[in-house]
VMD Tcl script that draws the C-alpha trace (Angstrom):
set ca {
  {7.99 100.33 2.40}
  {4.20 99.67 0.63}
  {2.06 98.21 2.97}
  {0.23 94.84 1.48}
  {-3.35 93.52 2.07}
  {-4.13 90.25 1.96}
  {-6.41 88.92 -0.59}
  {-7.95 85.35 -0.62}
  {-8.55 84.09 -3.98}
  {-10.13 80.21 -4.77}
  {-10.60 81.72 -8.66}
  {-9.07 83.04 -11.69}
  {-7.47 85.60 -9.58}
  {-4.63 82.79 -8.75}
  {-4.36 82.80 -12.80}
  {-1.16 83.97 -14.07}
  {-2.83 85.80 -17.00}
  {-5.07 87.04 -15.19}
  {-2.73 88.46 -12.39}
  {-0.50 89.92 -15.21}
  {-3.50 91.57 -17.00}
  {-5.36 92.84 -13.65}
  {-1.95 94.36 -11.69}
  {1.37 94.40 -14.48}
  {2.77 91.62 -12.51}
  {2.55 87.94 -10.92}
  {1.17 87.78 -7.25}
  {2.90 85.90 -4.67}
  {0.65 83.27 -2.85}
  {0.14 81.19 0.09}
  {-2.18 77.92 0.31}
  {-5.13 78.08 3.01}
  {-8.61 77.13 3.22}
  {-11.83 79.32 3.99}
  {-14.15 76.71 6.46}
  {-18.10 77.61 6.92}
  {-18.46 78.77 2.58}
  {-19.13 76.51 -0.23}
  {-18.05 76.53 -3.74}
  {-20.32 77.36 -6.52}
  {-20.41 78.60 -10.51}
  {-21.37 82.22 -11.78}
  {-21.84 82.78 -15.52}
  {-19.89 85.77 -16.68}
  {-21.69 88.37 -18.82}
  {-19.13 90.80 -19.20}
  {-16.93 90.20 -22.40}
  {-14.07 92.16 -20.64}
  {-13.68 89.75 -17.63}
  {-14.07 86.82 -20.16}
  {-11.06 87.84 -22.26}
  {-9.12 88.43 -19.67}
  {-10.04 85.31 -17.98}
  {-10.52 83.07 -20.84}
  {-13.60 81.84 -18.96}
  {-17.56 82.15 -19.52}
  {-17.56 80.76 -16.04}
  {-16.24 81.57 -12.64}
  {-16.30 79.86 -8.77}
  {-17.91 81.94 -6.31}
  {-18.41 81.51 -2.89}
  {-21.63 81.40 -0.34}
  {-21.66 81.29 3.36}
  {-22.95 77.69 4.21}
  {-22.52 77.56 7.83}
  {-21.38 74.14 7.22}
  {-18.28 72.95 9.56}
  {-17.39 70.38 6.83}
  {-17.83 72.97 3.90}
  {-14.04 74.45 3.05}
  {-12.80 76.24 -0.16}
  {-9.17 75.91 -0.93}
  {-7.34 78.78 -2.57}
  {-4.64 81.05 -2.03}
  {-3.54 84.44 0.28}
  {-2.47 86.91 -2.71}
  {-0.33 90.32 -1.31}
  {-1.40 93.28 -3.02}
  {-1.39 96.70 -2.36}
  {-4.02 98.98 -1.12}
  {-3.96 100.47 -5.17}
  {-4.28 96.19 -6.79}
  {-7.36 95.68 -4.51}
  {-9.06 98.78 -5.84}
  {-7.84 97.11 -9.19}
  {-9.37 93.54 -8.50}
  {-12.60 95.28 -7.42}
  {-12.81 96.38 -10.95}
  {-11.85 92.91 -11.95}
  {-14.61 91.16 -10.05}
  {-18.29 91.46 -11.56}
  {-21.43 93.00 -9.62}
  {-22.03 89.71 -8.66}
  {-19.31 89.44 -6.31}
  {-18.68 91.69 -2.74}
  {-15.51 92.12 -1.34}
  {-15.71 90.94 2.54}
  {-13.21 90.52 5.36}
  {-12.83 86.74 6.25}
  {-11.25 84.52 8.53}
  {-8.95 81.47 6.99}
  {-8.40 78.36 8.76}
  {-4.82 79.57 9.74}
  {-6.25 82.56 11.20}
  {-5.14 85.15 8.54}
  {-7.40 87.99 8.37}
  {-8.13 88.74 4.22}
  {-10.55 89.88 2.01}
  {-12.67 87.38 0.30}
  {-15.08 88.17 -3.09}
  {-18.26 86.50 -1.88}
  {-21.53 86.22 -3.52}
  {-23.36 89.47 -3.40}
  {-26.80 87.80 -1.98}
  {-24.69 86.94 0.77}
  {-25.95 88.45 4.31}
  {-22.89 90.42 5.73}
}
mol new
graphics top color blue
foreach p $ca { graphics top sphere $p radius 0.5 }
foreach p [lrange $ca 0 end-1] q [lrange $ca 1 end] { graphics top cylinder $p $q radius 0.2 }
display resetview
């Protein structure tokens, strides 16, 4: 049996296109929230991500600290071999960090870069 990791996405990573381009198939999901980040754009340079995503722009998160800041999005399964996939995905502008969602579920996040760890 594969082993899954969890993956929180509030992007284009909950796109069906995009999932379908990115791993060969459609993720699974569950809703949850991230609390303490805030919601923000990124312009996309990199023609690749674009097509895929049909987007020049993409949400990205920041640590805010904030108790009333939350970002809704969705816990994604993948496999150890899709995350090293959606790291190629994600631009340079994005870091792949362990989080905490408001249910408690441990996942990884893609968090702005500047971000302290």
């Amino acid at each position: 049996m594969e082993k899954f990791e969890k993956l929180f996405s509030y992007g284009t990573l909950q796109q069906e296109d995009v999932q379908l381009a990115t791993f060969g198939r459609k993720l699974e999901g569950m809703a949850d929230q991230l609390n303490g980040y805030k919601l923000g754009l990124l312009e996309i340079d990199d023609p690749k991500v674009v097509a895929t995503s049909g987007k020049t722009h993409h949400p990205i998160i920041s640590r805010s600290g904030s108790g009333t800041d939350a970002v809704i999005g969705s816990v994604l399964l993948v496999t150890p071999a899709e995350l090293q996939q959606a790291d190629q995905y994600e631009v340079a502008a994005y870091k792949r960090h362990s989080i905490t969602l408001a249910s408690g579920t441990v996942a990884w996040a893609y968090v702005d870069a500047r971000d302290p760890d």
